[in-house]
N, C-alpha and C positions, 0 to 999 in steps of 0.2 A: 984290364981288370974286369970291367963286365962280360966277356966271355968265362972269365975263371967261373964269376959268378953265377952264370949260365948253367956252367956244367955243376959245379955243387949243388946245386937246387935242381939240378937233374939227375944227379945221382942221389943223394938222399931221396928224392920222390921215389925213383925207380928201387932202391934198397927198400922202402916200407911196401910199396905195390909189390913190389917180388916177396917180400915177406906174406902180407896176406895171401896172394896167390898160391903158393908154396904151402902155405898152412891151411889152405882152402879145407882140408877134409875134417881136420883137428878143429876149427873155429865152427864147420855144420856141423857139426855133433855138440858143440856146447851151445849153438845157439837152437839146434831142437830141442837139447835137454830143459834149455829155459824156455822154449815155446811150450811144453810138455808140461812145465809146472808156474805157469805162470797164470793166477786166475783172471786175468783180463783174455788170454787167448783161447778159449773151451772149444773152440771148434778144430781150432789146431790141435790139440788132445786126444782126437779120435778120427784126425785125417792119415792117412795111407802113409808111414812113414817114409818107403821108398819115395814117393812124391815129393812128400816135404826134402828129403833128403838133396834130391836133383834140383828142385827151386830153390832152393837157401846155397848151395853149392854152385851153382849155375852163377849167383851175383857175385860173391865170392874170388871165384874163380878167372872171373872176367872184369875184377876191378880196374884194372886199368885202361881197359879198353871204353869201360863205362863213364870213369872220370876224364879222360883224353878229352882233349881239345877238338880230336876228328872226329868223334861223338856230338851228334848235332842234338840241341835242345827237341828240334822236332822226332830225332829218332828215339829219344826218351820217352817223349808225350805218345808215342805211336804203341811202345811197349807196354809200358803202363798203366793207360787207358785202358787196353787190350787188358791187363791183368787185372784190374778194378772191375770190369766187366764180368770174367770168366771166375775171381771170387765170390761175387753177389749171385752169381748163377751156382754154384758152389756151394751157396748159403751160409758165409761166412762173414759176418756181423762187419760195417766198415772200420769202428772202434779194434776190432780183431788185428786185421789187414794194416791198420796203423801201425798199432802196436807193435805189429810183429815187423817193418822198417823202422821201428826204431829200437827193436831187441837185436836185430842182425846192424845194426850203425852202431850200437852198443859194443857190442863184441868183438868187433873189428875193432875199435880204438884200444880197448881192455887188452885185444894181444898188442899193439902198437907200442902201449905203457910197459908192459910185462915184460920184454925184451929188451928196454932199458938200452936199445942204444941213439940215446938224443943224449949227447954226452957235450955238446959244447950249443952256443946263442944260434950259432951259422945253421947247424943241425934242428935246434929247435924253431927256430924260424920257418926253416925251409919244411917242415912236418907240419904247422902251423897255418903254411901255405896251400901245402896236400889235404892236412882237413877241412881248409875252405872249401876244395875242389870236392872233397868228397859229403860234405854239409850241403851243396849246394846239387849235387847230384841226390842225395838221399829227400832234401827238399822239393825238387822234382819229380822225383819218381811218385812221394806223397801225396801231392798236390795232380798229379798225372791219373794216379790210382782212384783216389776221390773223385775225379770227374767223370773218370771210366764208369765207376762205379755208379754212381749218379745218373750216369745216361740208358745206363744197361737196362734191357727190356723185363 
């Protein structure tokens, strides 16, 4: 029984990761149009859209690999810092840089709901389980970004 259980909670994880992944170009495009109108993010407004286009695609694209287990806490903090850094050098407000992981964590969940298929407790549990994984990644990368940013010359 707890094998079965195993692989349910591995394949629902792996169906919503394969869904964002998959959709990776369709969820950059609506999380730049909300970076684009959203008055907390103005710097983002008149940044180079191919740019924006490759970083918000880039997370995206690599959710899984990002919320994975083989993914260490320190190779987060390594990324992130690094991106906190190279924003503030950027000139782009840390209120901004926030915002804008928590408009692309937004989005991702918004398509997760909108596909509508958490259809039974097993299913929704085990999505439940994945947004811990990815709440907990998104609050890393956060809290990664901030210090970056903090330190940056």
């Amino acid at each position: 029984m707890e094998s079965s259980k195993y692989f349910v909670h591995f394949t629902v994880s792996r169906k919503l990761v394969d869904l964002i992944e998959s959709n990776a170009d369709e969820l950059t495009i609506r999380c730049i149009n909300n970076l684009r109108d959203h008055p907390s993010t103005l710097t983002y407004q008149t940044y180079d859209e191919n740019k924006l286009y490759r970083r918000v695609y880039r997370v995206y694209s690599q959710l899984g690999k990002w919320i994975s287990r083989e993914t260490s806490k320190e190779e987060i903090a390594a990324h992130y810092e690094a991106l906190g850094a190279q924003r503030k050098k950027e000139g782009f407000k840390l209120s901004e840089v926030i915002q804008a992981l928590v408009i692309l964590r937004r989005h991702l969940w918004l398509k997760v709901l909108a596909e509508g298929f958490i259809d039974n407790v097993i299913e929704l549990n085990q999505a439940l389980a994945l947004n811990n994984r990815v709440i907990l990644f998104f609050d890393r990368a956060i809290h990664y970004a901030i210090k970056g940013y903090e330190e940056a010359d």
